[in-house]
N, C-alpha and C positions, 0 to 999 in steps of 0.2 A: 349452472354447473359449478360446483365445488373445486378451484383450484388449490391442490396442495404447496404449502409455503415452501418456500426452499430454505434449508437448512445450514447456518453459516455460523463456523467454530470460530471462535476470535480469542486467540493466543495471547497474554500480557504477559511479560517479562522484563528484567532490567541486565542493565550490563553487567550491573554489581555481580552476575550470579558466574560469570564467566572465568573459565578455568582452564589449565594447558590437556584435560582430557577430552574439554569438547574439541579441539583439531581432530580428535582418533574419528569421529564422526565425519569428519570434512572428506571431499574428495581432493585429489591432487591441485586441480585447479581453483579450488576454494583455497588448500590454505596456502597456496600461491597469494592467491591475492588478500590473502590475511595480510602473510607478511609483512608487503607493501605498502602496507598506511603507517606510518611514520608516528601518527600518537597512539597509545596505548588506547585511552579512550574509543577513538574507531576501531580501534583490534578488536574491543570486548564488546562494540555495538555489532559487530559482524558477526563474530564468532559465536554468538547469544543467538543471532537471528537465525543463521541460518543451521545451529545445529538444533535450532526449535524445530524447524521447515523438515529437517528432516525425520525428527522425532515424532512430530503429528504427523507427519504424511502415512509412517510405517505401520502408526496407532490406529489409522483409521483403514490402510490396505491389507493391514496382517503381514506383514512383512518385518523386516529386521532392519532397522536404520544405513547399515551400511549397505543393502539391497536397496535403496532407492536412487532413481537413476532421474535425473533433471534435463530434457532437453531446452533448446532456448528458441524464442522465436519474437523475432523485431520485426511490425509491419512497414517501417520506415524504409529501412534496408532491403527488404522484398521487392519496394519498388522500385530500386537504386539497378542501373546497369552492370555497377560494380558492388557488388556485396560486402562487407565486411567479414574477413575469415576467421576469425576468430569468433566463438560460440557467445553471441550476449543476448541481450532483450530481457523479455517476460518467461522467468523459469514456468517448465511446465513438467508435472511429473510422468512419467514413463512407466514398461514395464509391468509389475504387479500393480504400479498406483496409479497406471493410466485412468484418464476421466475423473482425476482428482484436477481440483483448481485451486491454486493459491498465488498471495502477494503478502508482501514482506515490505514492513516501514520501520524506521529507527530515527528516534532524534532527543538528545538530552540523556534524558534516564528511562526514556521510554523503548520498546521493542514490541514489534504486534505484527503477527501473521494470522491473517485471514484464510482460510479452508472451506470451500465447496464441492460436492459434488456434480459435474459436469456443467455448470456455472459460471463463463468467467465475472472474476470477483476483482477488486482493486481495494486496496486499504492505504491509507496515509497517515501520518500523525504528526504535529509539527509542535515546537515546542512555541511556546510566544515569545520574544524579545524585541523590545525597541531599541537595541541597539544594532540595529541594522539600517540601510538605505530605504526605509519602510516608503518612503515617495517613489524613489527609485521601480522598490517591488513593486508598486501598485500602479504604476507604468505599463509594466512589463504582464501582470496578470489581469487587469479587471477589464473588466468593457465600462463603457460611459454608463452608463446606468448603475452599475454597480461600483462605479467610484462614486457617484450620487448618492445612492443608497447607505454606501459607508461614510459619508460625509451627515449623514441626516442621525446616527446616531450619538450618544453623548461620549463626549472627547476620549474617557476611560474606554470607552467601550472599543474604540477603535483600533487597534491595534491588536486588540484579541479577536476582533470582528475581521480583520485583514488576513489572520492566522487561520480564520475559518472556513473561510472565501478557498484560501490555496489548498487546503488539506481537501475540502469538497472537489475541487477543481482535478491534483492530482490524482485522487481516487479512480475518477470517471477515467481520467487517461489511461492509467496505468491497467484499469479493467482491460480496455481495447487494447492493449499491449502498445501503445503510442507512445507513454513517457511522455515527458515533455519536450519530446519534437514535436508533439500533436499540437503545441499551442495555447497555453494555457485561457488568452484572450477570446482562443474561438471557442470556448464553452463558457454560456452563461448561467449561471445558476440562483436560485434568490438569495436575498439577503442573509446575513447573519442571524439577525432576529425572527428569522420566519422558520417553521422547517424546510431541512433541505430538501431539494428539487430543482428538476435541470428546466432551465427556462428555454435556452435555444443551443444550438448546437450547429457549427457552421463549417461541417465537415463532410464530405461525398463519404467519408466511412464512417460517419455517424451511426450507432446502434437503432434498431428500431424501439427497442424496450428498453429501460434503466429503472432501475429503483437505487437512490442514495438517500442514506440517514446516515446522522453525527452519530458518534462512539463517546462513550464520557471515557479519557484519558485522564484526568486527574487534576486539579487545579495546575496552573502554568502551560496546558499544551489543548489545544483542539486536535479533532482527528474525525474521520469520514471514513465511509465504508461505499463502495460501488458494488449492482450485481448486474449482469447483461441477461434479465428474466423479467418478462411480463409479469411476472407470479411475486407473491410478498414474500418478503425477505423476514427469518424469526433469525436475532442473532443471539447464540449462545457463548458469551465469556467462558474463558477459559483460563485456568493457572495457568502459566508458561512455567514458572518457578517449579512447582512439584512434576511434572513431565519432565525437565531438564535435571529433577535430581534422581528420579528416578530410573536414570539411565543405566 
């Protein structure tokens, strides 16, 4: 039997493109929380993303950018007695763009929104720097096996190989709408140097199907694509830049 690929847009864009007319895009509660990042730099990684998100969503529903409506859904919170009232999670679009799937990462000069149809998808991108607790991280994200793993490659390699690990990692979460409450530790995946693929997964709401492969982001950043489909994944890049001037 012939299964058809699933079909997954992958948005590039930088902050640099960011202007005070993508807010007109935003809804209230977006540029609420525009406001509130304190450097400029996060203003423009936000405001880039998510008036992409809204831009591919309406390109792909037939719709008009400011008719796309986002509901949100956290499965962390779902199991909690007390919910959190305020709308957050995994946006999910609504409306004309219902059974659209998307996620949204930023980091450095990087921005990338992932697009499926009836798919959930997860994307990440991370930029590399060793100037961080990169021990610390590698604590906090790897299973023993795969601090092994990153210990068996050569010294350079490891710290872009550390950056690879967490980009695959958060992908698969953020597919399941988990985030990183889901745990970055209980998902193993293989090494850097191998293609990606989920080794074990140690969660009662583990997916039955995953497909994850790397995204080339551009020398200094790794990045990872999740889809929750038995079926192969074809990714097609996309300008974010020309879409966002095009508005």
């Amino acid at each position: 039997m012939t299964v058809t690929p699933v079909m997954c847009d992958v948005w590039w864009a930088e902050p640099a493109l960011a202007d005070r007319g993508l807010l007109e895009l935003l809804d209230d509660r977006e540029r609420e929380r525009h406001a509130r990042f304190r450097l400029a730099a996060d203003r423009d990684r936000y405001a880039v993303a998510h008036a992409l998100a809204r831009l591919a969503v309406a390109r792909e529903a037939g719709c008009a950018p400011r008719d796309v409506v986002f509901g949100f859904r956290c499965p962390a919170c779902e199991r909690r007695p007390d919910p959190r009232p305020k709308p957050h999670g995994k946006p999910r679009p609504e409306g004309a763009a219902r059974g659209l799937e998307i996620s949204i990462s930023h980091s450095g000069g990087r921005v990338v929104l992932a697009l499926t149809r009836g798919v959930p998808v997860g994307v990440d991108v991370e930029g590399v720097s060793a100037d961080r607790d990169i021990d610390g991280l590698i604590a906090y994200a790897l299973t023993g096996s795969e601090r092994a793993a990153l210990e068996e490659l050569p010294a350079h390699e490891r710290v872009p190989g550390f950056f690879g690990y967490w980009a695959r990692k958060e992908a698969l979460l953020k597919a399941t709408g988990e985030g990183l409450s889901g745990g970055l530790a209980a998902v193993a995946v293989t090494s850097p140097a191998a293609p990606a693929a989920v080794v074990s997964w140690e969660s009662p709401d583990a997916p039955g199907h995953v497909q994850l492969t790397d995204l080339d982001a551009g020398p200094g950043y790794r990045a990872a694509l999740a889809a929750l489909t038995p079926a192969p994944v074809t990714v097609v890049p996309r300008d974010g830049a020309a879409l966002l001037r095009e508005r």
